[in-house]
C-alpha positions as CSV (number, residue, x, y, z in Angstrom):
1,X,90.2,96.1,59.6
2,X,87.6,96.9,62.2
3,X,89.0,94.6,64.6
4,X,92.3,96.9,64.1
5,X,90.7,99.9,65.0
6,X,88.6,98.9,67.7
7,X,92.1,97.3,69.1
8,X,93.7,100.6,68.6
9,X,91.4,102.6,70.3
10,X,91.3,100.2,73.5
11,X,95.3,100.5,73.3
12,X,95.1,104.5,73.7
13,X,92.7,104.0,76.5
14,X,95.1,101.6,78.4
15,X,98.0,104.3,79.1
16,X,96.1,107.1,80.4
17,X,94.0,104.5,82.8
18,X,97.4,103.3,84.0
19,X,98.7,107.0,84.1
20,X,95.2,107.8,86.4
21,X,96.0,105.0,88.2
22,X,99.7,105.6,89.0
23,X,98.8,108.8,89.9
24,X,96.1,108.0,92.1
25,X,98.4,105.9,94.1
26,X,100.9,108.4,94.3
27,X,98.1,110.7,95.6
28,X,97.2,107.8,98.0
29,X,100.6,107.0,99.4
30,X,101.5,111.0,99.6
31,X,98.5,111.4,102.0
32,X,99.7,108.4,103.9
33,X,103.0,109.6,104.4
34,X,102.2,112.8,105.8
35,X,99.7,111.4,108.6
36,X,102.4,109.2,109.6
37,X,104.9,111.9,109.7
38,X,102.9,113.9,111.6
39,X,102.5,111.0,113.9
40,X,106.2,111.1,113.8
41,X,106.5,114.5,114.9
42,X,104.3,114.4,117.6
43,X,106.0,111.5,119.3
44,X,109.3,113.4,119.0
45,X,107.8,116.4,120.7
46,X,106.7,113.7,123.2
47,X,110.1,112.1,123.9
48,X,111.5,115.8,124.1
49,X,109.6,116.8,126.6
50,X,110.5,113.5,128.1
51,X,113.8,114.3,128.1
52,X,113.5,117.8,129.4
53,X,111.7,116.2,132.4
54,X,114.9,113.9,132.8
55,X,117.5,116.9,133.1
56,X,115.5,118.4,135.6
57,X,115.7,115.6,137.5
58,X,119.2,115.4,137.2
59,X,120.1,118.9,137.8
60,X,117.8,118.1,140.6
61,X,120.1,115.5,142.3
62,X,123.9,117.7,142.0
63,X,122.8,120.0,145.1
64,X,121.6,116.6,147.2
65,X,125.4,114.8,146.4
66,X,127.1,118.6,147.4
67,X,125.2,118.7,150.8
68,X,125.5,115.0,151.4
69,X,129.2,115.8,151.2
70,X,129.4,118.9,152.9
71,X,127.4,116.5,155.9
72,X,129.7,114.3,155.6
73,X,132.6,116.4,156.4
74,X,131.1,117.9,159.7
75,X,130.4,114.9,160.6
């Protein structure tokens, strides 16, 4: 009968160590996640600031094709 309750008591020990555990990897993989969403977000701000750069550039190139055509003409 000892060996029964010594059995038992390791058995109620098992659950909240695997509880503890789960939850600690939850915990782990939570923290993970938001470093690499906050990489996430900073590349985004990146590549919108990218893109920004890109309009200007092409807003940039209407008023060179309207005088090359007006040259063109008085040409």
């Amino acid at each position: 009968m000892a060996a029964k309750k010594a059995s038992t008591k390791t058995k109620s020990k098992e659950p909240v160590s695997k509880s503890q555990d789960a939850l600690s990897e939850i915990k782990t993989h939570q923290r993970e996640c938001a470093i690499r969403y906050e990489y996430i977000e900073k590349r985004l701000d990146e590549g919108s600031e990218k893109f920004k750069k890109l309009e200007m550039m092409i807003w940039g190139v209407y008023p060179f094709m309207v005088a090359t055509i007006v040259a063109a003409k008085f040409l």
